[in-house]
C-alpha positions in Angstrom: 30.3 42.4 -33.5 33.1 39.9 -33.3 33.2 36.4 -32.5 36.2 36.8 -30.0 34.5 37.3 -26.8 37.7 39.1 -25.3 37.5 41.6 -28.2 34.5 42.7 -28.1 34.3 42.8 -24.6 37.4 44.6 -24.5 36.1 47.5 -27.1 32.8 47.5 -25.4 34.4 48.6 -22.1 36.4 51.3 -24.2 33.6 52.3 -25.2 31.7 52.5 -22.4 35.0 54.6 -20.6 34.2 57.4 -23.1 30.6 57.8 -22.9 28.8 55.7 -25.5 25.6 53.4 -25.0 27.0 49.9 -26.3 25.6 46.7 -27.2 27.5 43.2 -28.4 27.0 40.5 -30.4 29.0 37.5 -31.7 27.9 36.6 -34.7 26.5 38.2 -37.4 22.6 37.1 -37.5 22.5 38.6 -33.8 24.2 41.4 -34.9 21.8 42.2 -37.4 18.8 41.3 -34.9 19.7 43.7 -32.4 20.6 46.8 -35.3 17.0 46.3 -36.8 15.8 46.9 -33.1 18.2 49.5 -31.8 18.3 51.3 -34.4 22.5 52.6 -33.7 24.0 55.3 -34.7 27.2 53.6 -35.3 27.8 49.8 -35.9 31.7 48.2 -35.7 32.0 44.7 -37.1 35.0 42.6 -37.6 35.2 40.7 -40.7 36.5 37.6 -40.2 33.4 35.8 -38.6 32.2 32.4 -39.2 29.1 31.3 -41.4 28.2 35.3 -41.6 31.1 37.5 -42.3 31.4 41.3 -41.6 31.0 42.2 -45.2 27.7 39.9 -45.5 26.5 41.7 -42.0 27.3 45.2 -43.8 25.8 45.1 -46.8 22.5 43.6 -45.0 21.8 46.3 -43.2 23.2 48.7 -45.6 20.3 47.3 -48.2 18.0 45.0 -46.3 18.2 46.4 -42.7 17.7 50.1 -43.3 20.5 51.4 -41.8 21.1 53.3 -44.6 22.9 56.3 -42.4 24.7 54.4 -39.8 28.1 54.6 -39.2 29.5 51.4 -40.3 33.2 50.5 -38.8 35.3 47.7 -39.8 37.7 46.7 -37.4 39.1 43.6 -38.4 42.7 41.5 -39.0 42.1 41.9 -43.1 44.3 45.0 -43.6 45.3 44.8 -47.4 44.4 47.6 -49.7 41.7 44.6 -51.2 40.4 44.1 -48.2 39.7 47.5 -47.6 38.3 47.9 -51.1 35.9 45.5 -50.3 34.7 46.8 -47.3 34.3 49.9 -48.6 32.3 48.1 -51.6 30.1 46.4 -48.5 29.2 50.0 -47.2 31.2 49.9 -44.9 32.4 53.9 -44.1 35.8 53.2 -42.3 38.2 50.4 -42.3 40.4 49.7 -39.4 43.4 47.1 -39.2 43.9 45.1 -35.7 45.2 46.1 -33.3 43.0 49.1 -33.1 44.2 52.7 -33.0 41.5 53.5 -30.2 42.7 57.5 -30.7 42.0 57.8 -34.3 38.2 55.3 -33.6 37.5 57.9 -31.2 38.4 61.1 -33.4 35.7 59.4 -35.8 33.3 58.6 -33.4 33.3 62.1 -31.8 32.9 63.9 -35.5 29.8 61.2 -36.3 28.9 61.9 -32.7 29.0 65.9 -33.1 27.8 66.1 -36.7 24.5 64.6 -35.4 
């Protein structure tokens, strides 16, 4: 989830490159709607959204949406040690400062990927 089109788009073709099924949404009510359906494996949010922000969006579906063993990802411009207190607080299980380090996202992903 992230409200610049670009972005997301941009990760989602990464993504797609190295072998994962991928949805995207741009706000965080859609993002919620299409976890509670799909079920993922893995959800990566930015923060910084308007009227629902990442953290809101995490701990939803950390407490609400029953995504209790997802792989929550915060990739987002907040990149204090605050910010990533709070995200951790959220439920969110990694934190990740903008630009993305696409190696070190796909060293977690592939550990989630192989522990399952």
């Amino acid at each position: 989830m992230d409200d610049n089109i670009d972005a997301a788009e941009s990760l989602s073709e990464f993504l797609k490159a190295v072998g994962h099924d991928v949805h995207v949404a741009n706000d965080g009510l859609s993002a919620i709607d299409k976890a509670e359906k799909l079920r993922p494996d893995i959800v990566i949010l930015d923060i910084g959204m308007p009227a629902m922000d990442g953290y809101q969006v995490a701990q939803y579906l950390r407490t609400k949406g029953g995504l209790t063993s997802s792989l929550l990802i915060a990739v987002t411009g907040y990149a204090q040690e605050q910010d990533r207190i709070s995200a951790q607080k959220a439920g969110f299980d990694h934190h990740f400062a903008k630009p993305l380090d696409f190696r070190k996202l796909t060293e977690i992903l592939a550990s989630h990927c192989n522990r399952q």
